[in-house]
ROPA-369403 format. One line per 5 residues: number of its first residue (from 1); their letters; for each residue x, y, z of C-alpha. Coordinates in steps of 0.5 Angstrom, whole numbers. Layout:
ROPA-369403
NUM = a = X/Y/Z; ... $
END
This chain:
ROPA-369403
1 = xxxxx = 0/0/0; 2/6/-2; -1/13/1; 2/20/1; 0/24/7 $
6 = xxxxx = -1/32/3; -1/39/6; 1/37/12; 4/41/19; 8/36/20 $
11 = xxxxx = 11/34/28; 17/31/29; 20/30/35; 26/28/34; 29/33/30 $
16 = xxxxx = 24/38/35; 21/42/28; 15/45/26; 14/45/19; 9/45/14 $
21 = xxxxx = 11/38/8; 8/32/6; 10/25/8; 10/17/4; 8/11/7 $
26 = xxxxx = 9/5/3; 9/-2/6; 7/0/13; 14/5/14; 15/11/12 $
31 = xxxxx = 19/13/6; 21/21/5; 18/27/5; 16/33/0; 14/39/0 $
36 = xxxxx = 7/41/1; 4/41/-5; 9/37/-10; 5/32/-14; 4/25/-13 $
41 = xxxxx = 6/19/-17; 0/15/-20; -2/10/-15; -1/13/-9; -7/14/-5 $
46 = xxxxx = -7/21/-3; -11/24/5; -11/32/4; -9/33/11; -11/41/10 $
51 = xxxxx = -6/44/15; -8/40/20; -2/37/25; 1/30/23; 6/27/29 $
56 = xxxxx = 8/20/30; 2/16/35; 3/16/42; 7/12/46; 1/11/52 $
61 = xxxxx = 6/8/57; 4/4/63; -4/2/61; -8/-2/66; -12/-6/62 $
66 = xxxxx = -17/-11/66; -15/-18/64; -15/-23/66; -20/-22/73; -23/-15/72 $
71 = xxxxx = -26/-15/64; -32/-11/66; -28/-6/67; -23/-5/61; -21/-11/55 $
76 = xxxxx = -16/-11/51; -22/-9/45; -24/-4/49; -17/-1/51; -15/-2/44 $
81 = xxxxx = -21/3/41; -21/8/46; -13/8/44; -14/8/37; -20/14/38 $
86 = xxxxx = -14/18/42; -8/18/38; -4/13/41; -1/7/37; 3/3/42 $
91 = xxxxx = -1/1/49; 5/-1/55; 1/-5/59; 2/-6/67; 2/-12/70 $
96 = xxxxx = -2/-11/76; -8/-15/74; -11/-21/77; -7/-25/78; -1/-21/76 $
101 = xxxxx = 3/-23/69; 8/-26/73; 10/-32/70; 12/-35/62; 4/-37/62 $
106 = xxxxx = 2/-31/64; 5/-26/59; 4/-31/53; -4/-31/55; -4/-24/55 $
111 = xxxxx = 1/-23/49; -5/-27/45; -11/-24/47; -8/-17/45; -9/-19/38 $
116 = xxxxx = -16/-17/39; -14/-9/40; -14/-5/33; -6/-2/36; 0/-4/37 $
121 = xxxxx = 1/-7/45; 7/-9/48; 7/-12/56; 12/-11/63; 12/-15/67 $
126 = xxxxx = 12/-16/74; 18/-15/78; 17/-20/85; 12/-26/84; 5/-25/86 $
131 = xxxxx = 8/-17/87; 8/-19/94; 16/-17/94; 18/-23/97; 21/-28/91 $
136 = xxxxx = 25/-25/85; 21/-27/77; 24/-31/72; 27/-24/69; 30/-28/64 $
141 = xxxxx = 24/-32/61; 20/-27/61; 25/-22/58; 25/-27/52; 18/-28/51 $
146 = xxxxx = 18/-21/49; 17/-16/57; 19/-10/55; 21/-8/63; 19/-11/70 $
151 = xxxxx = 15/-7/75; 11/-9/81; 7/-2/80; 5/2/87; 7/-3/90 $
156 = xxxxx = 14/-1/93; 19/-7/94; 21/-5/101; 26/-11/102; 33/-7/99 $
161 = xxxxx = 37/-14/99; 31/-17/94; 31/-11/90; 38/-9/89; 39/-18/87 $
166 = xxxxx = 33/-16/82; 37/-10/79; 43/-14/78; 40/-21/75; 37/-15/71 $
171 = xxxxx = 43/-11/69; 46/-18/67; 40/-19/62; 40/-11/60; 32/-11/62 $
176 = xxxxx = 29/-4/64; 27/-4/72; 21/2/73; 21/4/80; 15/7/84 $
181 = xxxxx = 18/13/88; 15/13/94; 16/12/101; 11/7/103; 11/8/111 $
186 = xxxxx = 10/15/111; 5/14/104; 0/9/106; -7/11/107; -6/18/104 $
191 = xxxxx = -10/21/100; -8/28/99; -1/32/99; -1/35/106; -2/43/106 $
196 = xxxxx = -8/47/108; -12/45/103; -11/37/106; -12/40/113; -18/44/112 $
201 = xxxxx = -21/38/108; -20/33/112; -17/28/107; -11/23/110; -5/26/106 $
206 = xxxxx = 2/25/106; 8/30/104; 12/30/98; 19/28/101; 16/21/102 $
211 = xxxxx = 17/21/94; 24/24/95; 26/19/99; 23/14/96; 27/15/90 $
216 = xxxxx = 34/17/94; 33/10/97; 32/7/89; 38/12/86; 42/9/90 $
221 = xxxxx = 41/1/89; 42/5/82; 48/6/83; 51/0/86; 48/-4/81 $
226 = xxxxx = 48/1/75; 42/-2/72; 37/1/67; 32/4/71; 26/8/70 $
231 = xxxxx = 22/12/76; 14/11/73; 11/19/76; 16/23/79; 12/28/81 $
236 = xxxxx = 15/34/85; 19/39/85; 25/37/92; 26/31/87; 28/34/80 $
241 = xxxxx = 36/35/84; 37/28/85; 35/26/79; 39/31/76; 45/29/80 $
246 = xxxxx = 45/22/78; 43/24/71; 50/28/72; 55/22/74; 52/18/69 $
251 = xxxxx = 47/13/71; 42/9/67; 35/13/70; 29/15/66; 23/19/69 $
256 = xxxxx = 16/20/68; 10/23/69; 3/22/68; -2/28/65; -6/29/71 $
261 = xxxxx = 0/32/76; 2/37/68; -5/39/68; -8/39/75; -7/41/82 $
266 = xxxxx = -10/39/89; -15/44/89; -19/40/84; -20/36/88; -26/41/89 $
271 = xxxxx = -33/39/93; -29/31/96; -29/29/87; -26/23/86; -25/22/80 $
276 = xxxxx = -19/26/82; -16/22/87; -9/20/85; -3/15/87; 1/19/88 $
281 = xxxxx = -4/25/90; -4/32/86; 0/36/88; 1/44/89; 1/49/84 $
286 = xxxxx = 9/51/84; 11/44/84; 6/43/77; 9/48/74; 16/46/76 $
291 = xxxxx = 14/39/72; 12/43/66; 19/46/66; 22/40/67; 19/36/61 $
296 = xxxxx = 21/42/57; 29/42/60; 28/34/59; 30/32/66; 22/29/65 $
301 = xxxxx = 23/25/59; 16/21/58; 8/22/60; 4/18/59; -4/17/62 $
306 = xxxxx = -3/11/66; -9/10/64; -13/6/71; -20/5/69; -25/4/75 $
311 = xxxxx = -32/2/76; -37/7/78; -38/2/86; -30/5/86; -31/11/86 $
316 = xxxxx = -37/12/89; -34/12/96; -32/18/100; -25/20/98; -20/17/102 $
321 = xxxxx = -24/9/101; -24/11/92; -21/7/89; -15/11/86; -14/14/79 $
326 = xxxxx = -17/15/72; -18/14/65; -13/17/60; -13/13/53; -18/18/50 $
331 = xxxxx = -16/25/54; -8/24/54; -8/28/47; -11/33/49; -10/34/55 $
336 = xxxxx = -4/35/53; -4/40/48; -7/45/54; 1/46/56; 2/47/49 $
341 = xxxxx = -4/53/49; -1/55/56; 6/57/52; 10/52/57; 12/46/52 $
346 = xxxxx = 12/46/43; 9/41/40; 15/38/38; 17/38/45; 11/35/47 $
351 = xxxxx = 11/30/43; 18/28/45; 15/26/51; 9/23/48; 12/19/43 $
356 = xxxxx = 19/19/41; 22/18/49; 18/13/51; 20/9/44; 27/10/45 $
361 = xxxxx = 27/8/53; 23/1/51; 26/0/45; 21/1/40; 23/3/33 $
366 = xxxxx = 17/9/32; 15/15/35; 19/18/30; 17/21/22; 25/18/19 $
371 = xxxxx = 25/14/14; 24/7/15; 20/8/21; 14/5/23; 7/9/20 $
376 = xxxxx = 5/9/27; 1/17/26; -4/21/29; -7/27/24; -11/32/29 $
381 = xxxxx = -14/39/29; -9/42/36; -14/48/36; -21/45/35; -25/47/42 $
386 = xxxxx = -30/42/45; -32/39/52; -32/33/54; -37/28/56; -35/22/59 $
391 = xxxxx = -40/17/56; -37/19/50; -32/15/51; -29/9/48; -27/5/55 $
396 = xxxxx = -31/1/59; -30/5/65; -32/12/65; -27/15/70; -25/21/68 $
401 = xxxxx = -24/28/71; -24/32/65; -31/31/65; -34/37/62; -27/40/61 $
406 = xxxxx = -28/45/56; -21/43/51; -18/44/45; -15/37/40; -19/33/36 $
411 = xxxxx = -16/27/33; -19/26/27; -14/20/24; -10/15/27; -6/10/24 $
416 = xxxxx = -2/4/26; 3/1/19; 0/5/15; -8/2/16; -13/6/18 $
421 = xxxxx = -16/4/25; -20/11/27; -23/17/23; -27/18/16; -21/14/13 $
426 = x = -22/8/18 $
END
């Protein structure tokens, strides 16, 4: 197949360019650009892109999808077209399912009723058995069967020994460890981050130093062992100097965070709504800002969704006993482009994060618009205004806290090796 995508504003993140051009697809890789207008050679099938913006899809890492043991809260079909409505062409799914993917058998069922989704879905597994933080996985069996890293979620390991031995079989196996910064002694029960916000509302909360030492602790076995390592959210500003000191005396380490702790702060937690109930917690307004600025230095490489679907039983319940978290497949994009409209990052510089940092962390070989990339692409309109509904969307689960945002980013195609799977072309 081939297909030249025409009159594009085309986003790329790798050389971090803004530009109006055309691009090839053919055989499911890109295959060069033109300039917006150049004619197109008989066979080819041509989408007018009108302007309209054209990056690589997203790299959504750290989704949550309910199989095995919570179907009815998010399926592989599910999550796949709810990805595909948003933009995102690569799921990274978690491994906290019931039971949790653990072991060879595991990661292989799951591997297999991943074929239903319409993108692109790759898998971490699990870093202890049963995440109980008690026994080390088989990492190099699952590494094989194609696990792109091995995390126990929230969950913290809190047996340093254990730890650190599961950092070094990994270190010998060159796998990805991802970490959940977080102190879980001064962290458990909490709700809220502690201000006089948390106090006048009453909500159990805890201080954002619990995630700076959390991830001193991580840092360190870090640089014992040197292995690959990712923390999944960092979240406050007290932590970006020690990540910044281990990125200067050049440890392995990656960080994320999640669209939520970008665009939100705690006071949105309004009236106890718990469609804003996060782990960790949202957090002030100065530290938002100071993740923001972070992202556009690249000291924060990669966000994501962490999309967490929740049935409406979890979350109706007084906010400290929600279920934590939200969904995010449909929302990450535009919820994204709000700090583009706020003037804090570029889209090249957004999808950075989106897309190519995700893609080079895991080993990927999208997120790019280079030659012989995959045609993993999302065209969308960064200015069209609209407001949410959440019954509008495409998961099982309806947990969001952009109901009724007013938003700007419609996605009006999405493409996964040059096939269509959402939009008019579909």
């Amino acid at each position: 197949m081939d297909i030249v995508f025409r009159n594009a504003r085309l986003i790329d993140p790798e050389t971090l360019t803004d530009e109006p051009g055309s691009l090839r697809v053919i055989d499911g890789r890109i295959s060069g650009r033109a300039a917006p207008d150049e004619p197109v050679h008989e066979g080819a099938r041509v989408i007018d892109c009108n302007g309209r913006a054209l990056a690589p899809g997203l790299i959504d890492w750290g989704v949550k999808i309910g199989e095995p043991g919570e179907r009815h809260k998010e399926s592989f079909r599910s999550a796949g077209r709810a990805a595909a409505a948003g933009g995102v062409t690569t799921m990274v799914a978690r491994p906290d399912t019931m039971p949790p993917i653990d072991t060879p058998e595991a990661l292989e069922f799951v591997t297999r009723r991943a074929a239903d989704a319409p993108v692109n879905i790759r898998h971490m597994a699990a870093l202890t058995k049963s995440r109980e933080g008690r026994e080390m996985v088989e990492i190099g069996f699952l590494n094989d069967l194609g696990a792109v890293a091995f995390t126990d979620g929230v969950r913290v390991v809190r047996d340093t020994k254990l730890l650190s031995r599961c950092m070094t079989y990994a270190r010998g196996l060159d796998a990805l460890i991802i970490g959940h910064p977080q102190d879980q002694g001064l962290s458990q029960g909490a709700a809220a981050t502690s201000g006089k916000f948390a106090s006048l509302y009453g909500i159990p909360s805890v201080s954002p130093m619990a995630e700076v030492m959390g991830l001193d602790r991580d840092l360190s076995l870090v640089a014992m062992t040197r292995c690959r390592w990712h923390a999944d959210q960092i979240t406050t500003a007290a932590a970006l100097p020690a990540l910044a000191r281990a990125r200067d005396v050049g440890l392995d380490v990656t960080a994320g965070i999640s669209i939520h702790h970008l665009t939100l702060n705690e006071f949105d937690v309004g009236d106890y709504r718990t469609f804003f109930r996060f782990t960790p917690p949202l957090r002030s307004e100065e530290d938002r800002q100071a993740m923001v600025q972070a992202v556009a230095d690249g000291l924060i490489d990669s966000i994501a969704s962490f999309h967490t679907p929740q049935d409406e039983e979890s979350k109706r319940l007084p906010f400290e006993a929600a279920a934590p978290g939200a969904v995010g497949l449909q929302t990450l994009l535009p919820a994204a482009l709000r700090l583009y409209h706020q003037g804090g990052l570029s889209l090249p510089q957004l999808w950075r994060a989106l897309s190519l940092n995700p893609a080079r962390r895991l080993r990927l070989p999208s997120g790019r618009l280079a030659d012989g990339a995959p045609g993993d692409l999302v065209l969308f309109d960064p200015d069209a205004p609209f407001v949410l509904d959440r019954f509008t969307l495409l998961s099982k689960s309806k947990n969001t806290p952009f109901d009724g945002a007013r938003m700007q980013g419609r996605i009006l195609g999405t493409w996964v090796a040059g096939r269509p799977v959402f939009g008019d072309h579909a």
